[in-house]
C-alpha positions in Angstrom: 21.7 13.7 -8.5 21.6 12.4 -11.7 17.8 12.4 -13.6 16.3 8.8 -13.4 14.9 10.2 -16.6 17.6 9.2 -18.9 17.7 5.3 -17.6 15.8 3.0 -19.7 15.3 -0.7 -18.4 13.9 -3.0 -20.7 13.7 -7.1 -20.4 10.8 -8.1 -17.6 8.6 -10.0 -19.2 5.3 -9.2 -19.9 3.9 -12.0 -18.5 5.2 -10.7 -14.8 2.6 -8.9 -12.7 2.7 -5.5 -13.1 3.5 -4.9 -9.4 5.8 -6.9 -9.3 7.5 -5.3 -12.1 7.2 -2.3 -10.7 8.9 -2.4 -7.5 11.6 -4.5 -9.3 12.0 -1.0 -11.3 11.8 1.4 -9.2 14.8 -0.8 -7.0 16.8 -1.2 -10.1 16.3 3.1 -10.7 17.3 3.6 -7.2 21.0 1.7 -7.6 21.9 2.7 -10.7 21.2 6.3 -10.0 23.1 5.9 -6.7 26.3 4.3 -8.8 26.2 7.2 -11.4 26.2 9.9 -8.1 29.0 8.1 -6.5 31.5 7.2 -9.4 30.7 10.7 -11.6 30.3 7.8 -14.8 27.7 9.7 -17.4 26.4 6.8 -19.4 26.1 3.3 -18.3 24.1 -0.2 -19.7 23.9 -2.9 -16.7 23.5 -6.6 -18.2 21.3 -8.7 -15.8 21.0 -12.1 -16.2 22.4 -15.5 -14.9 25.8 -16.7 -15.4 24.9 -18.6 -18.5 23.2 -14.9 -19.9 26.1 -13.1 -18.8 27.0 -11.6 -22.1 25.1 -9.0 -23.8 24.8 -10.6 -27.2 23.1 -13.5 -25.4 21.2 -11.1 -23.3 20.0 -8.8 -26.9 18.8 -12.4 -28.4 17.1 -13.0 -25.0 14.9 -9.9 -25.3 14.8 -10.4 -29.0 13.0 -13.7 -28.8 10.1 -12.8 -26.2 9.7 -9.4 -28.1 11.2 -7.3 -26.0 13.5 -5.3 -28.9 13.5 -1.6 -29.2 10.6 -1.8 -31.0 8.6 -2.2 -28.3 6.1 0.8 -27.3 7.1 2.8 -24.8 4.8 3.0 -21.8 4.2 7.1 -22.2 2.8 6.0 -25.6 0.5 2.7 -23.7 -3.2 3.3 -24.0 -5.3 2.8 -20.3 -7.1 -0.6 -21.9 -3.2 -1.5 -22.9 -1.8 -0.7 -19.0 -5.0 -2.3 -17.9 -3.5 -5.6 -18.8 -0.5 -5.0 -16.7 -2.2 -5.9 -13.6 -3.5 -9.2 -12.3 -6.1 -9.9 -9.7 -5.3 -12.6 -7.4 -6.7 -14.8 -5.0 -7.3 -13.7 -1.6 -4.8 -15.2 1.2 -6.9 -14.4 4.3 -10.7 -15.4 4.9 -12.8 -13.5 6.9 -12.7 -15.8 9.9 -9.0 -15.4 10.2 -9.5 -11.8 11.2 -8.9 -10.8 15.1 -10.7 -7.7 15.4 -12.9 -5.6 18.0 -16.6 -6.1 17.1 -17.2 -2.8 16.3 -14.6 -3.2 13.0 -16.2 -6.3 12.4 -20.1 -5.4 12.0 -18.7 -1.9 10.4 -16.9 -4.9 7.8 -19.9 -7.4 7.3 -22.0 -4.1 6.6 -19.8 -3.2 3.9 -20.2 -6.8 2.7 -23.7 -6.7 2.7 -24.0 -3.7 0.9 -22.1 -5.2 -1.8 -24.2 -8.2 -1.9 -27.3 -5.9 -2.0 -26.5 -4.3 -5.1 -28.3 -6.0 -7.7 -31.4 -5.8 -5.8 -31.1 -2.1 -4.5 -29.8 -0.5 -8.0 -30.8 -3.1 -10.4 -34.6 -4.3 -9.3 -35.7 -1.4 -7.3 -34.5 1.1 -9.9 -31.9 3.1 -8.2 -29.5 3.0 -11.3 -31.4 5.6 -12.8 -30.1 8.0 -10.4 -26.9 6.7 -9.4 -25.0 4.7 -12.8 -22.5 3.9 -10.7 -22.9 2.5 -7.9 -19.5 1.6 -5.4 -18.3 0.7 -2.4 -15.5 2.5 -1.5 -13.7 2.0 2.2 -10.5 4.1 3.8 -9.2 1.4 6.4 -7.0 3.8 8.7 -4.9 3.0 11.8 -1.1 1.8 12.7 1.0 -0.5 10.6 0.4 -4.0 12.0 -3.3 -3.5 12.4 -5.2 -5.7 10.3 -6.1 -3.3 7.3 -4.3 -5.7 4.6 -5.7 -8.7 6.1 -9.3 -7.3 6.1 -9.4 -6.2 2.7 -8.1 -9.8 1.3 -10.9 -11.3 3.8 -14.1 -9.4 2.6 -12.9 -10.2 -1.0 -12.8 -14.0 0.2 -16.3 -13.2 1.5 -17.8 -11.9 -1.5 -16.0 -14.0 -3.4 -13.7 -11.8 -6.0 -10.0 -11.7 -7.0 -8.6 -8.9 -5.4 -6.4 -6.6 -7.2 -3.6 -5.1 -4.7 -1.5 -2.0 -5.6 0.3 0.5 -3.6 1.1 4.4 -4.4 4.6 3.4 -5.2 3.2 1.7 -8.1 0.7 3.7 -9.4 3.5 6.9 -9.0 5.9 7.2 -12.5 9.0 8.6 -13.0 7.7 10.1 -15.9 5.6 13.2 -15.8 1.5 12.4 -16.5 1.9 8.6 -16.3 1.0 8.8 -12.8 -2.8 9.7 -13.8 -2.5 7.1 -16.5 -1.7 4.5 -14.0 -4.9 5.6 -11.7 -7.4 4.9 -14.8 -5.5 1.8 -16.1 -5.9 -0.2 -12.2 -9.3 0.8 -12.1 -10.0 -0.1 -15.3 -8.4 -3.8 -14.6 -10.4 -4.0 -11.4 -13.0 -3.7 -13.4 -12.3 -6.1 -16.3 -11.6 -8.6 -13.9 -14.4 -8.0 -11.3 -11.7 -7.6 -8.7 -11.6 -6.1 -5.5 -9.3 -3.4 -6.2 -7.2 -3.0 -2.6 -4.3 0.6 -3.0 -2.2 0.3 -0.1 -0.1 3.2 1.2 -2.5 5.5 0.2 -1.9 8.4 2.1 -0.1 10.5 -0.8 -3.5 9.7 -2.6 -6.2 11.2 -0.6 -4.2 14.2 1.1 -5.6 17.8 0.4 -4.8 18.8 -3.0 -1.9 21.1 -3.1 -2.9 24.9 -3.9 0.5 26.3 -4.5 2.3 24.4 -7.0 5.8 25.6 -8.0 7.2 22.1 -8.9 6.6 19.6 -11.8 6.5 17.0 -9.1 3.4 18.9 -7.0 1.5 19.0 -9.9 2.1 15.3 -10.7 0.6 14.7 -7.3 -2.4 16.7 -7.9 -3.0 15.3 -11.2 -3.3 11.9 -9.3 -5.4 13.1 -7.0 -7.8 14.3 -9.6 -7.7 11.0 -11.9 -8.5 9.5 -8.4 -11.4 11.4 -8.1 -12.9 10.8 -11.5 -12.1 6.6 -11.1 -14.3 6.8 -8.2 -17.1 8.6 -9.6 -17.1 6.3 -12.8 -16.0 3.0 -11.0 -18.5 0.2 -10.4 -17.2 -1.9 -8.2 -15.6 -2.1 -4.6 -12.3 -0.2 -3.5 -10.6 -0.2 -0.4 -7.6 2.3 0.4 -5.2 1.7 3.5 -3.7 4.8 5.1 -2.2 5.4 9.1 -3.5 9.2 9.1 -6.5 11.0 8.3 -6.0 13.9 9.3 -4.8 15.7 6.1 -7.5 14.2 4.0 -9.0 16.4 1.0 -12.5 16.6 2.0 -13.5 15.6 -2.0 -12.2 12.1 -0.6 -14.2 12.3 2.9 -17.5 12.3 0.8 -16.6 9.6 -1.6 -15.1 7.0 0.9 -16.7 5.5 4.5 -13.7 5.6 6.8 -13.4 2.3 9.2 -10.8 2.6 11.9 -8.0 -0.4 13.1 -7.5 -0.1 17.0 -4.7 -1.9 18.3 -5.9 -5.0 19.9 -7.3 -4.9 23.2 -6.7 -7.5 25.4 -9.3 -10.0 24.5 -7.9 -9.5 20.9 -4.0 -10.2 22.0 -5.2 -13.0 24.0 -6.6 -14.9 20.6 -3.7 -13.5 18.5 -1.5 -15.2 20.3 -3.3 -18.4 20.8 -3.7 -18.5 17.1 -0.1 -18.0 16.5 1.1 -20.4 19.0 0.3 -23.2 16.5 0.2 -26.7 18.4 2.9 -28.0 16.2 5.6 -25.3 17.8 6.5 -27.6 21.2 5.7 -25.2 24.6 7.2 -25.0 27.6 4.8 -25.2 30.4 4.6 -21.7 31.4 3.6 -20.2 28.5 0.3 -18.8 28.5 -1.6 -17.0 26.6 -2.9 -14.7 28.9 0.1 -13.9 30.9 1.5 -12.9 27.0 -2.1 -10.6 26.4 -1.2 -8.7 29.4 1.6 -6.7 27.8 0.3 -3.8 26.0 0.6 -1.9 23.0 1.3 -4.3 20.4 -0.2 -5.5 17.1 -0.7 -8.5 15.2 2.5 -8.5 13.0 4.3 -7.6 16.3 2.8 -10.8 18.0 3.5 -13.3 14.8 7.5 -11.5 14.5 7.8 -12.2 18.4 6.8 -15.9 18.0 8.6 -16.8 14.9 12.0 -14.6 17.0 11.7 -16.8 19.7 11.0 -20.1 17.7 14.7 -19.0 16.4 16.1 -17.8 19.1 15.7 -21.3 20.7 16.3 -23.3 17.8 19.7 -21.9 17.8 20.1 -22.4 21.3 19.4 -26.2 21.0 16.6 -26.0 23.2 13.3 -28.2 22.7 10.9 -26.2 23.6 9.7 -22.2 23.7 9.4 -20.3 27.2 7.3 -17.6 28.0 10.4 -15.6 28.8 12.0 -16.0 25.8 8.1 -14.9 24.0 8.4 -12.1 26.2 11.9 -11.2 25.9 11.2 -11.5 21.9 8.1 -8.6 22.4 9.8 -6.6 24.2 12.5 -6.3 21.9 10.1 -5.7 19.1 8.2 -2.9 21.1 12.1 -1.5 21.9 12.8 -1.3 18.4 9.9 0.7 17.3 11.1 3.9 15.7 9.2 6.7 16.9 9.2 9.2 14.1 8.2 13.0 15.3 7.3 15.8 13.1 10.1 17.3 14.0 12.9 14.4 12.8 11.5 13.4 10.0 11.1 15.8 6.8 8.0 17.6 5.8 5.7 16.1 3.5 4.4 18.5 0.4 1.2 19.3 2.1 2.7 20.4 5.8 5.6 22.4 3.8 2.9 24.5 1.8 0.8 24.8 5.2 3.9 25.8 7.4 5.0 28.3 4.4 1.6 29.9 4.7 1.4 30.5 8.8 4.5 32.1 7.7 3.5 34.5 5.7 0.1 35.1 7.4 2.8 35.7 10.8 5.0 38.4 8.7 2.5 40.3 7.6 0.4 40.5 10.7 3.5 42.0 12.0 4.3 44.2 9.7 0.8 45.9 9.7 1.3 46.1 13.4 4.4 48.1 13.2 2.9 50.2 10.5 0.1 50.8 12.8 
């Protein structure tokens, strides 16, 4: 495959979040690289712009005018107070009394908010600064996609009224070797400019064990996250929440430093509200639906309830009908719970981590045999 290395994109504005920008990137990376594989070309410059900017001159006097010319500085050479500015805390879209959790996640939750609140009091009037400058909150929300995890973190920010600041591995990871770390300092460092709840999403890569036998450029980019992490949190002062679906190959460094709060999947008393939350009264019923004939069927989420409602609200829109039966909401589950993909660890390729750990069993195997035939 070609090296993403040699392809420059220039042109997003600077006044377009950061995350944003970066996925747009990172997709843009992803197609050209697969059109230089596929067509053999070297060297290629792709214009994008709208059919009135379809020409490159037009497009150069574009960039030209919002300062976007090749005198720009390139990001390897941006500063962490300079990529700090990059990222923009937003509003929260959830509150905290639009979450549809079991009681035990909340209290763990409304603890974590009081501990916040208590901060000024605990560290500033009683004097606890003195032995810990920087005091944090820091939470690991870990359980299956669909959980709740997102929706929490933007409701405790709306309950401790902050921004929160929402970024995901993909974004904080560079094509570029050592930017990576770069990008770990400059989104805590705008978390804490803007008094933001930072929220990193997809953070499994982030707080795995620390690989120990690094061969590739690559592995040590990852380990050099890792460790920028690691200082961030020491030196942060403020509140951090990660989201992750394992724990079980976290670096212990990480266990110490973060208070872990599992998302069940909804038991039935749950299901039961999530649906009757998501069967707004504007969306016209049939008179068999019922909530808790639909609370009955297990092993489902929240975002699995809310994509079966909205499939079914289509599926009879398009039929003509008038109204929404419970067999069509159930039909519409079902079929979500069907299409699950049920990754093993035996179809799906080995992350960093289980490839170092599988390599060393190896080894530990061979040579306990070989000393037994030498014995």
């Amino acid at each position: 495959m070609n090296t993403s290395q040699k392809l420059l994109i220039q042109g997003i504005p600077d006044n377009i979040p950061e995350p944003v920008a970066a996925v747009c990137r990172s997709r843009l990376l992803t197609a050209v690289n697969k059109l230089l594989d596929e067509t053999g070309l070297e060297n290629i410059m792709v214009i994008v712009g709208t059919a009135l900017e379809s020409s490159s001159s037009t497009f150069e006097k574009n960039n030209s005018q919002n300062g976007q010319d090749s005198q720009k500085k390139p990001d390897r050479d941006l500063s962490p107070e300079e990529r700090a500015k990059r990222y923009k805390a937003q509003e929260p879209l959830f509150t905290f009394e639009q979450l549809v959790i079991p009681e035990k996640v909340r209290e763990d939750l409304l603890l974590a908010v009081d501990l916040i609140q208590l901060e000024s009091k605990v560290f500033d009037k009683w004097g606890l600064r003195k032995i810990e400058p920087f005091p944090r909150t820091a939470l690991n929300f870990h359980g299956k996609p669909g959980t709740g995890k997102t929706l929490a973190a933007h409701a405790i920010a709306s309950k401790i009224n902050r921004p929160i600041l929402v970024a995901s591995y993909a974004q904080i990871e560079s094509m570029y070797h050592g930017e990576g770390p770069k990008n770990v300092e400059a989104i805590f460092l705008a978390a804490e400019q803007q008094n933001a709840l930072l929220f990193i999403d997809e953070a499994d890569s982030l707080l795995s064990k620390r690989l120990t036998n690094v061969t590739q450029g690559s592995e040590q980019a990852i380990n050099s996250m890792r460790s920028q992490l690691l200082i961030c949190l020491e030196k942060f002062r403020g509140v951090v929440m990660f989201s992750t679906n394992l724990v079980e190959n976290y670096d212990k460094a990480f266990e110490t430093r973060v208070r872990n709060i599992n998302f069940p999947m909804p038991d039935e008393t749950c299901r039961r509200e999530i649906w009757e939350r998501h069967l707004v009264k504007e969306l016209p019923q049939a008179p068999d639906v019922s909530s808790e004939k639909l609370a009955e069927v297990e092993d489902i989420c929240g975002r699995d309830i809310k994509n079966a409602v909205i499939d079914a609200a289509m599926r009879a829109a398009r039929q003509g009908k008038e109204k929404v039966a419970l067999r069509e909401l159930l039909e519409s589950i079902n079929s979500i719970k069907k299409a699950r993909v049920n990754v093993t660890p035996g179809s799906r390729p080995l992350t960093p981590e289980e490839k170092e750990e599988a390599e060393k069993k190896i080894k530990e195997a061979l040579a306990k045999k070989k000393q037994e035939s030498t014995s």
